[in-house]
C-alpha positions in Angstrom: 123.9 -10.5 -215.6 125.0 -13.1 -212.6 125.8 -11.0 -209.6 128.9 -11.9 -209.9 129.1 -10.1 -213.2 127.5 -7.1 -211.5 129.7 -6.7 -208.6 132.7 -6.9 -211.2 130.8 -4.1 -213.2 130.3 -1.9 -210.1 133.4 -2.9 -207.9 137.0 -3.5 -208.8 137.9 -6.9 -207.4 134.3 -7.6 -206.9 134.5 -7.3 -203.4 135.5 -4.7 -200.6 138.2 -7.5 -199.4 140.4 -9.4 -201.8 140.3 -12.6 -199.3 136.5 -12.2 -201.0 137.3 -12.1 -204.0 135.6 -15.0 -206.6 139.3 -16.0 -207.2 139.4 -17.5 -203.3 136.4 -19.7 -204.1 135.9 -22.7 -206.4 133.1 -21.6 -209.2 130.4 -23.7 -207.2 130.5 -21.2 -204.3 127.9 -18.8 -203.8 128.4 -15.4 -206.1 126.9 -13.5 -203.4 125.5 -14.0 -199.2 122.2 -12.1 -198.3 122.1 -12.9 -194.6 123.7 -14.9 -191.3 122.5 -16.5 -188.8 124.4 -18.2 -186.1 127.0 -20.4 -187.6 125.0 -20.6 -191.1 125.2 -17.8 -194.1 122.3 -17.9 -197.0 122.3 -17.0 -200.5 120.3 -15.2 -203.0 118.8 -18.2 -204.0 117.4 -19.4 -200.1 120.4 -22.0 -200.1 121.7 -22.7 -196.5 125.6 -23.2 -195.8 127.1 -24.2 -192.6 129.6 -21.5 -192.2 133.9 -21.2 -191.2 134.6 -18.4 -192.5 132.6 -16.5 -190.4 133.0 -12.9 -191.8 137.1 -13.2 -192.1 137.2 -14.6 -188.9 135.8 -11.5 -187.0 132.7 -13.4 -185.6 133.3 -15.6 -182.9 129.9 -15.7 -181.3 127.5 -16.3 -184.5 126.2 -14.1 -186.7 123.3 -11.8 -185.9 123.7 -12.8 -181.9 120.8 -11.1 -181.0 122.2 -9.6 -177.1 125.3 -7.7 -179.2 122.6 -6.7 -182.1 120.4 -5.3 -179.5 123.4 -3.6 -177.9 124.1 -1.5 -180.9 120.8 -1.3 -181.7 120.4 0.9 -178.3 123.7 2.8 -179.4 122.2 4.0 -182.4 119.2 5.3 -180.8 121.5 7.7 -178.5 122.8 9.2 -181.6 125.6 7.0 -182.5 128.1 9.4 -183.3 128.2 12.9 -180.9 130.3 15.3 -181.0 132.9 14.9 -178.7 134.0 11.9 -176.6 130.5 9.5 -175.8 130.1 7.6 -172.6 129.9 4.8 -174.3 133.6 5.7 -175.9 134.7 6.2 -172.0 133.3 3.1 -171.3 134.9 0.8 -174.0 138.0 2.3 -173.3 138.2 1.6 -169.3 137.1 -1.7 -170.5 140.3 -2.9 -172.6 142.4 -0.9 -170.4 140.9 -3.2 -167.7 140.8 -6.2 -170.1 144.2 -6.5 -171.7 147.8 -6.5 -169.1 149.8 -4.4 -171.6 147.0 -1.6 -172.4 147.2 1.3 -170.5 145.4 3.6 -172.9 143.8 3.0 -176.0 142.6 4.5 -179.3 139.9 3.3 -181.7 139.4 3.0 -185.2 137.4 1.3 -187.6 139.7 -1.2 -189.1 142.9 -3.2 -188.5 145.1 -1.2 -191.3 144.6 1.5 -189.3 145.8 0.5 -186.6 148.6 -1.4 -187.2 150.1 1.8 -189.4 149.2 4.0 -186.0 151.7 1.5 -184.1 154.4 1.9 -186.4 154.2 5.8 -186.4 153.6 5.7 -182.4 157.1 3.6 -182.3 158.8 5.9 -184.9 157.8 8.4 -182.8 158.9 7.4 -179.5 162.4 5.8 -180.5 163.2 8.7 -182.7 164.0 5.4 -185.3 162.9 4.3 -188.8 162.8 1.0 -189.3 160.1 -1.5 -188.9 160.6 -5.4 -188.5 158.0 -8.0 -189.6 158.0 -11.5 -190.1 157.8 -12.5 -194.1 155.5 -15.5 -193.2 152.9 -13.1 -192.1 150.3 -12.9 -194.9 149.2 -9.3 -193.8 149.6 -6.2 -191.4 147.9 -3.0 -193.3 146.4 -2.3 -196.8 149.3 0.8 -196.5 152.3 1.1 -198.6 155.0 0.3 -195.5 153.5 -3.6 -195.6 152.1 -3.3 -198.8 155.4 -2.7 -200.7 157.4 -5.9 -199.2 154.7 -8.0 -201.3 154.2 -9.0 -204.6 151.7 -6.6 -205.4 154.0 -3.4 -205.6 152.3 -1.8 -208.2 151.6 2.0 -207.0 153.8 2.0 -204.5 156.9 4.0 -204.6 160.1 2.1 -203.3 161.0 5.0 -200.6 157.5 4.0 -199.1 158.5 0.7 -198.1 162.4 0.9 -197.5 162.1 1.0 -193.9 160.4 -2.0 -193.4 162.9 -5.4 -193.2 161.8 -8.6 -193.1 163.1 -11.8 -190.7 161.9 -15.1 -190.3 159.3 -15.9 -187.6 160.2 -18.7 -185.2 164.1 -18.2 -186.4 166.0 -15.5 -183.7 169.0 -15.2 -185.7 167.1 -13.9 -188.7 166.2 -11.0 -186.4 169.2 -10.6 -184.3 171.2 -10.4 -187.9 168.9 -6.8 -188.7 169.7 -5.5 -185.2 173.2 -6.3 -186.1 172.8 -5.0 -189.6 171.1 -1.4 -188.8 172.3 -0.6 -184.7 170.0 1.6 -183.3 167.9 2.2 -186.3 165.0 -0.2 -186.0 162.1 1.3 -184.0 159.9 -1.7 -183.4 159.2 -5.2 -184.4 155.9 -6.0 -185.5 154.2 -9.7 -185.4 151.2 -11.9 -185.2 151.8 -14.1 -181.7 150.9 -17.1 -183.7 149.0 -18.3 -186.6 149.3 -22.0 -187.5 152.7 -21.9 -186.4 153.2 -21.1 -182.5 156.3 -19.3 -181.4 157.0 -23.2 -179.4 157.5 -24.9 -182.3 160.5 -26.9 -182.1 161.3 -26.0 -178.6 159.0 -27.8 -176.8 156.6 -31.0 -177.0 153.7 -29.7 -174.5 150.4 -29.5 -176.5 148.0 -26.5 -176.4 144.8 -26.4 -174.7 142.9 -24.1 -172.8 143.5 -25.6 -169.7 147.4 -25.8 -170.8 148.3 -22.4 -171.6 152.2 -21.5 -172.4 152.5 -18.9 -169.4 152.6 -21.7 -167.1 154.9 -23.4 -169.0 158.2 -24.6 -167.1 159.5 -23.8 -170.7 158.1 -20.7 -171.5 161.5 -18.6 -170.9 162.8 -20.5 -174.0 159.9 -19.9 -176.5 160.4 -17.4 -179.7 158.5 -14.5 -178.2 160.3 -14.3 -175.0 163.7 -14.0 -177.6 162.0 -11.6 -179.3 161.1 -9.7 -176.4 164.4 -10.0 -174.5 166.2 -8.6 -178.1 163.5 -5.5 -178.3 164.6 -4.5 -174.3 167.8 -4.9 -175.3 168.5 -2.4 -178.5 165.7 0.1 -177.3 163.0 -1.1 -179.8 159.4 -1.6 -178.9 157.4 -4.8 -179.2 154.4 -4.4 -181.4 151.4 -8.0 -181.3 149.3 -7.5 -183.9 146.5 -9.4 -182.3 143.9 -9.2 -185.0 143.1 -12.7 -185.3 144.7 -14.3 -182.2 142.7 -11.6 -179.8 139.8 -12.9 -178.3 140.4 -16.3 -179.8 143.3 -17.5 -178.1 142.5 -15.9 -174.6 140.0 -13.2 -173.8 143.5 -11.2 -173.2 144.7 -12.0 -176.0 147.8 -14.6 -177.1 149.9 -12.5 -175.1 148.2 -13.7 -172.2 148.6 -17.6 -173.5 151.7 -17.0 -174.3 153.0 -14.9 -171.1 154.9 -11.9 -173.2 154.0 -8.3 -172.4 154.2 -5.9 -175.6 154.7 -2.5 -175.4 152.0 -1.7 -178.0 149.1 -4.3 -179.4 146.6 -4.2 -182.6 142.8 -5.6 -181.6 140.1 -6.0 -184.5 138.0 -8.4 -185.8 136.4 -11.2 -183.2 136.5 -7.7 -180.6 133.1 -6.7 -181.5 131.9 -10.1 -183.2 131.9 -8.9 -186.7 131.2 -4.7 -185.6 133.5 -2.3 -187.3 136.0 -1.9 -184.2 140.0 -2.3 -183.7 142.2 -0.8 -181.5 145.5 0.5 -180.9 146.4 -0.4 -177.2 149.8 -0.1 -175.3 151.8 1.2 -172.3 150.4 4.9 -171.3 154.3 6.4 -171.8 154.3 5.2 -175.6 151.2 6.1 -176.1 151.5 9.3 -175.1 153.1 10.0 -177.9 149.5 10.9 -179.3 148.7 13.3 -176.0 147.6 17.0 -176.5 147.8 17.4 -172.4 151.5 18.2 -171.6 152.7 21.8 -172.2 155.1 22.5 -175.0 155.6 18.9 -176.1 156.4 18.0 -180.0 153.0 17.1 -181.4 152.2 12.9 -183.0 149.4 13.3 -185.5 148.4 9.5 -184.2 144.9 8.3 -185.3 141.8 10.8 -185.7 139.1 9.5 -187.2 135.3 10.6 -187.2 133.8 7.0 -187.0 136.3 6.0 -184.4 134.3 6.5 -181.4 131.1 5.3 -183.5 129.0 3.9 -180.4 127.1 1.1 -182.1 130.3 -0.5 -182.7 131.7 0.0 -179.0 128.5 -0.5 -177.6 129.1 -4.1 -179.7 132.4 -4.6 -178.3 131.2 -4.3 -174.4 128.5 -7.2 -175.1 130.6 -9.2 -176.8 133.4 -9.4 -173.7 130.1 -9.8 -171.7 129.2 -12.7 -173.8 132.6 -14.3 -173.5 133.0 -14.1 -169.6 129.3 -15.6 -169.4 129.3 -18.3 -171.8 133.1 -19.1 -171.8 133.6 -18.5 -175.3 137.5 -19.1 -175.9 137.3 -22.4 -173.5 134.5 -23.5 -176.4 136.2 -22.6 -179.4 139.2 -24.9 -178.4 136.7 -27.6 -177.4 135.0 -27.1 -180.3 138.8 -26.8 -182.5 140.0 -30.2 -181.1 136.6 -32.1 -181.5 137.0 -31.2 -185.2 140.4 -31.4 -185.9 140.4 -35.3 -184.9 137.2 -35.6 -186.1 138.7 -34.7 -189.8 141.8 -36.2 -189.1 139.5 -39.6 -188.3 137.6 -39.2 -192.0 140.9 -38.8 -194.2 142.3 -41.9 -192.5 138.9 -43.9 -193.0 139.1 -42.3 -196.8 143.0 -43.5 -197.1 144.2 -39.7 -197.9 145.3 -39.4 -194.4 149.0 -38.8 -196.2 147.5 -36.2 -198.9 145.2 -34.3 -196.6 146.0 -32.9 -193.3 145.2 -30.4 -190.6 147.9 -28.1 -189.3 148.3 -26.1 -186.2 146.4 -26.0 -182.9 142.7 -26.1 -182.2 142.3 -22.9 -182.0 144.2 -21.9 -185.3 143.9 -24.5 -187.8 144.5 -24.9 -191.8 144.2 -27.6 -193.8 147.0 -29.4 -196.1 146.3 -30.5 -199.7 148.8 -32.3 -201.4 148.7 -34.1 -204.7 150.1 -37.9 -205.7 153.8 -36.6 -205.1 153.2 -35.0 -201.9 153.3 -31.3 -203.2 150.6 -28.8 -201.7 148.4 -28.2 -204.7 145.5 -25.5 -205.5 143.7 -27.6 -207.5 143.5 -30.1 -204.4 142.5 -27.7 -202.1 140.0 -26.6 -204.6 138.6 -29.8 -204.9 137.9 -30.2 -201.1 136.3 -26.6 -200.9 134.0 -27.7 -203.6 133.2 -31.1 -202.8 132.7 -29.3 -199.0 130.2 -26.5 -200.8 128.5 -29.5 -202.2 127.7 -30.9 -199.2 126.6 -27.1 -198.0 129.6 -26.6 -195.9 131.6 -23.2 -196.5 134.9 -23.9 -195.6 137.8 -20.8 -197.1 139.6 -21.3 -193.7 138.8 -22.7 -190.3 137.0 -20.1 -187.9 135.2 -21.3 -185.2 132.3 -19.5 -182.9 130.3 -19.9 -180.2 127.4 -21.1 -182.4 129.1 -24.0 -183.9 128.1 -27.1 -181.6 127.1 -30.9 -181.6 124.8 -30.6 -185.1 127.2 -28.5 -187.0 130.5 -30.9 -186.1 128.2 -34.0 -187.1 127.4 -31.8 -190.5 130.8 -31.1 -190.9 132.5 -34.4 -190.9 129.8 -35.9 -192.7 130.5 -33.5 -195.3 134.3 -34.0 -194.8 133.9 -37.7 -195.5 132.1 -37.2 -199.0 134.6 -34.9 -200.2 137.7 -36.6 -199.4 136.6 -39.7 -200.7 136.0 -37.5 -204.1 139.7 -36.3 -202.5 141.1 -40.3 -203.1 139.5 -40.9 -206.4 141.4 -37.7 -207.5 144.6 -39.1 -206.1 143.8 -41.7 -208.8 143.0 -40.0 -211.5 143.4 -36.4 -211.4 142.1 -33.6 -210.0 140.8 -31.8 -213.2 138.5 -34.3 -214.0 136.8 -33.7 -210.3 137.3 -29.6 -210.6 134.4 -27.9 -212.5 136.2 -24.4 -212.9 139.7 -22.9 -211.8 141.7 -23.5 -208.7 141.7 -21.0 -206.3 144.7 -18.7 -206.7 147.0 -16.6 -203.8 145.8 -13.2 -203.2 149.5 -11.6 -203.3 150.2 -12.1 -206.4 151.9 -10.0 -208.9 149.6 -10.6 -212.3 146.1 -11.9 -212.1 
């Protein structure tokens, strides 16, 4: 059997994540990874690929970075898991307390889903309300039923269990103001990512993104979708939620809310947090939060998050190198560098390949997707697919764009070298079709109702 077959036989989806899956990938892609290093991943077979997905985007710094390795290397040698509250669990704690504006306490788990549901029962909770608002372009919050249920995949889920969530239209304030309207004094929090590809600026104002030009110090920051937002939440006694799983420590080292100058009441941290370490938090103002407390006499009783790997110190002993990686070697201020040299780098090679109106690259440096359209200007799967293979040809991986720290001068000069082989295979398709180029199936959506 391939090992693909094998982890079909022994795993349903083939993969603990179903952004994994063999579905995601064109059928040149490696079945299976045996080991990272920096901003490369290897196969069974010895083969070397210069990496972006970087483990779903939760390493930012390179895999196996040997000072965050040794960190939870010395973690696991106290004992890892005691049995109450660690040092180490006191420490991480102070730290994003210290770290993040809007978190005043803090509670850990071991992956974003958790999270993210402990924020909607922590606003439940607090506003004595129901309902949860979340944007529908938001591919995903939690792998529970509340999100779950508002996508295609509904099989399982009962309708009651996903009733109470409502759905608006990020970067459009009347979409949201019209459930406010709709349900008065029933919605306990809305829920979103700061930004993705799309930036809560869009269409209000023509400053470009850097590092060095962050939206706080914008003269038009007042006017931008989050402040709305914001200003609507205060208003109707509903609490702001960021779920900063893939903007935190990426964006800013305090997260898009810090680039983007909006305080939430509560905030989601994962991935990048511990550079690929099982660690995500639940973060927000001490009186929400509080919600979870066992300390005050005679008060009703949250059953919030309690989880026996929570406080698991190799992880947190992770997540304090990694901020003390970031603050020495100026990690966000390189993966924008590093975002911007590439994005006109690529931009550059599909204009010297004359697909420049076929093939694009969308959103800032620092959150970046690539367009595939076909003759008639439609995005296409099987045009997409065609890159990602003619990319793992070359030995790039490319399933998205994630930068790190270990990405530099020889991997950008890989990269568009690659890029400029694969969209010249990209213009001949444009010519005579993409099925002739593709040697298995395009790549399909992960929320999908059949397979």
């Amino acid at each position: 059997m391939t090992y693909q077959e094998r982890l079909l036989r022994v795993i349903p989806g083939g993969a603990h994540t179903y952004s994994r899956g063999f579905d995601q990938f064109p059928s040149n892609a490696p079945h299976i990874l045996v080991r990272g290093m920096g901003a490369y991943v290897w196969d069974a077979d010895g083969r070397r690929y210069l990496d972006y997905g970087m483990a779903l985007r939760s390493v930012t710094l390179g895999y196996a970075n040997s000072r965050v390795s040794e960190a939870a290397y010395a973690e696991i040698l106290k004992g890892n898991n005691l049995t109450r509250a660690s040092l180490t669990e006191l420490e991480a704690a102070e730290l994003i307390t210290g770290l993040i504006p809007s978190a005043e306490m803090v509670k850990f788990a071991k992956n974003g889903s958790n999270v993210t549901t402990a924020a909607v029962k922590v606003a439940r909770a607090y506003t004595g309300r129901r309902l949860v608002c979340i944007p529908r372009q938001h591919p995903f919050f939690s792998y529970d039923d509340w999100f779950i249920g508002t996508t295609p995949v509904k099989r399982g889920i009962p309708p009651e269990h996903f009733v109470n969530t409502k759905l608006f239209d990020y970067g459009e304030i009347g979409s949201l103001r019209s459930l406010f309207s709709e349900f008065p004094d029933q919605i306990a929090a809305v829920m979103l990512e700061p930004a993705t590809t799309h930036s809560p600026c869009d269409g209000r104002c023509d400053r470009g993104f850097s590092y060095e030009s962050q939206c706080a110090s914008c003269p038009n920051n007042q006017r931008i979708f989050l402040q709305e937002v914001a200003q609507i939440c205060r208003a109707n006694g509903a609490l702001l939620v960021f779920d900063e799983m893939i903007t935190g420590f990426r964006w800013d080292l305090r997260g898009a809310q810090e680039f983007f100058g909006v305080r939430p009441d509560l905030s989601t941290f994962g991935k990048a947090m511990a550079n690929g370490f099982s660690v995500a938090a639940l973060t927000g103002r001490r009186e929400v939060m509080e919600v979870g407390s066992i300390s005050e006499p005679g008060a009703e009783r949250t059953f919030l998050l309690s989880t026996t790997h929570g406080g698991e110190m190799c992880g947190l002993g992770a997540f304090l190198e990694t901020v003390r990686v970031y603050q020495d070697e100026d990690v966000c201020r390189h993966l924008w560098s590093y975002g911007a040299r590439l994005k006109s780098g690529i931009l550059a090679v599909a204009e010297d390949a004359g697909v420049a109106e076929y093939f694009s690259i969308a959103g800032p440096p620092i959150s970046m997707t690539f367009v595939a359209k076909d003759r008639e200007g439609t995005s296409s799967p099987e045009f997409r697919t065609l890159f990602l293979q003619e990319m793992l040809r070359q030995g790039v991986q490319i399933p998205w764009i994630a930068v790190s720290l270990a990405h530099g001068e020889r991997e950008l000069e890989i990269t568009l070298d690659a890029a400029s082989k694969a969209l010249n295979v990209y213009a001949r398709a444009l010519t005579d079709g993409p099925l002739k180029h593709l040697e298995g199936s395009a790549v399909k959506p992960v929320f999908r109702r059949y397979n």
